[in-house]
N, C-alpha and C positions, 0 to 999 in steps of 0.2 A: 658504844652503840654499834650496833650488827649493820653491815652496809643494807640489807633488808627493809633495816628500823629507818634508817636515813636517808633511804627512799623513800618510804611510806612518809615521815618525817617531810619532803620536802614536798613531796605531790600534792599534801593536807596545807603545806605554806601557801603555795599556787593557790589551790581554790579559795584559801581567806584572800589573799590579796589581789587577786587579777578576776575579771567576768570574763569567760570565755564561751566561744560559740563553732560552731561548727558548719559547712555547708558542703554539698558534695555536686557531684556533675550536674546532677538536675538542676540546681539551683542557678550552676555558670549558664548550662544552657537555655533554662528562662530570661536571665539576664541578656543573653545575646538575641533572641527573639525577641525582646523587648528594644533592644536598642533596634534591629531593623525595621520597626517597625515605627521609630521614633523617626528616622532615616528617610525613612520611603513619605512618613508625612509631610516632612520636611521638603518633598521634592528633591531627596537624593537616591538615583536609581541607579546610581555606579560609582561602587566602593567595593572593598574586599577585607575579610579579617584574618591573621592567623591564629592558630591553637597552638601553642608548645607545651610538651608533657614528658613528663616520666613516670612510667606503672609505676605503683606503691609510694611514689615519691611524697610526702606529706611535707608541711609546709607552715609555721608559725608567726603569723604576723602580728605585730603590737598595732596595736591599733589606738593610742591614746589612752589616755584618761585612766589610767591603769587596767583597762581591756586589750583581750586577746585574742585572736581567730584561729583556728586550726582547719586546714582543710580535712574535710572528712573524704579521707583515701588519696586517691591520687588529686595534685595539684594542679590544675588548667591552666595557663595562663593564657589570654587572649587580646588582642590586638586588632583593633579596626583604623583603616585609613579611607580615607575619603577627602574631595574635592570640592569646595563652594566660593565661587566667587571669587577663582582662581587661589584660593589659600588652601593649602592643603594641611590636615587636621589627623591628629591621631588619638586614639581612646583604648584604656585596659582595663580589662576586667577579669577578675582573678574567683578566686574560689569564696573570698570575704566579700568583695561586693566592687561597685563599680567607682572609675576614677574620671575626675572632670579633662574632656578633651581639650587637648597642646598642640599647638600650632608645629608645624612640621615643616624645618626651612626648605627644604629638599625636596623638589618635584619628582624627584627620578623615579619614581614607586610608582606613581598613577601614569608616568606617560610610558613606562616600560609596561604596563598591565595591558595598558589599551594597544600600544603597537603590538607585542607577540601575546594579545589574548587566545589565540587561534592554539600558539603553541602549548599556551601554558592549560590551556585545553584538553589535549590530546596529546601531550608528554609526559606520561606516565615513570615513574621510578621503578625501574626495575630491581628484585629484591636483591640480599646479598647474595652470593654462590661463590664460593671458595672452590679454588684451585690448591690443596688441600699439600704443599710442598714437603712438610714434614709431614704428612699423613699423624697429624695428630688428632689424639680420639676425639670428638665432638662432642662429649660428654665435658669435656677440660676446656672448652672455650669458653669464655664470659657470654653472659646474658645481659644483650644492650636491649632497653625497652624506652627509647626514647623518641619520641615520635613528632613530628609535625605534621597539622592540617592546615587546609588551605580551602580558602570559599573565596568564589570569585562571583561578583552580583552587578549584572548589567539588565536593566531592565528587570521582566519577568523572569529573565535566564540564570540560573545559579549552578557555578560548575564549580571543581574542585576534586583534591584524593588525598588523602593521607599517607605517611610513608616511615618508614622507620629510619631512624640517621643512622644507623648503621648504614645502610647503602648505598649511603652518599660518601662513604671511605674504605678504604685500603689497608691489607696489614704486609708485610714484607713476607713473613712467614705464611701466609694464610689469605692471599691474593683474590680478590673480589673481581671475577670476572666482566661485572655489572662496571664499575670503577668509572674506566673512559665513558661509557653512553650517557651515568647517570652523569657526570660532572659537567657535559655539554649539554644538559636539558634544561629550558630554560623557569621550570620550578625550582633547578637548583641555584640556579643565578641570580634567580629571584630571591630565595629566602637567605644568599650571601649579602646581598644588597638591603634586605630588610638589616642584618644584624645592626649595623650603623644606626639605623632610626630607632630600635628596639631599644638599646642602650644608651642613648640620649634621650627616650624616654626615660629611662628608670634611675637616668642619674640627674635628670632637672629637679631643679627645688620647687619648679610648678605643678608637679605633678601631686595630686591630694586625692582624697578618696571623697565621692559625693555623701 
């Protein structure tokens, strides 16, 4: 059999045996609109979520019952933290659909937010700009397209910026003059500090899809 044939071959296996479905940005971003607005009934008016991405990045989730999700294009993944009655909660919502909120033991996210809001305001990421040592051609460098967003929601007020993680590093050869500014701002400190909750999210056995 032709590796042609034994693709076709398994792709036709896939559809007998798995439902699969698809969703793309619109659908995360209804989902996230929906939940602030679940939020804001609730009487919560300050909370904040991140987005993390990669262009093109697609993404296959099992979903049970012999069903499959495929994000349709790039993969979203998002994260909302909030505060009620001193317990602090977090929730993901992905490109297939949304997951029931996990108690978050770790206050440091909401009381860093609220102490340097101001910063995390008006500390914008400066892009990469290479000091270019081997003067090598720019054609030959990698394309990183990975990004994080950021919404911060206190009251009516909702701030936030987007930024590419390239900027937030360094290369030996290839020197990110941005480097020192971006690694003291405290957007970057901040989404250091989220890594820890992001991945005790996604390694609890409580975490389920609604």
């Amino acid at each position: 059999m032709s590796m042609i044939k034994k693709i076709l071959f398994f792709l036709m296996l896939i559809s007998v045996t798995c439902v699969f479905s698809q969703n793309d940005k619109t659908y995360v971003d209804q989902l996230i609109d929906e939940f602030i607005l679940e939020l804001k009934d609730k009487g919560i008016d300050q909370f904040f979520y991140t987005q993390r991405y990669c262009v093109g990045e697609i993404v296959i989730y099992d979903l049970g019952n012999n069903q499959r999700c495929i994000s349709k294009g790039t993969n979203y993944e998002t994260y909302f933290f909030w505060e009620k009655d001193e317990i602090v909660y977090g929730k993901k919502i992905d490109n297939c659909g949304s997951y029931y909120p996990l108690i978050i033991e770790n206050k440091d996210l909401i009381t860093f937010m609220n102490f340097h809001f101001q910063e995390l305001r008006f500390g914008f990421v400066r892009p990469f700009i290479s000091e270019n040592r081997r003067k090598v051609p720019s054609l030959r460098t990698p394309i990183y397209a990975c990004y994080r967003n950021f919404q911060f929601i206190k009251g009516d007020e909702t701030v936030g910026q987007t930024y590419n993680t390239r900027s937030t590093t360094t290369e030996p050869d290839m020197e990110n003059v941005n480097y020192i500014y971006n690694s003291n701002l405290k957007i970057v400190l901040f989404d250091r500090l989220l890594n820890t909750a992001i991945e005790n999210i996604e390694l609890s056995t409580d975490l389920k899809r609604i």
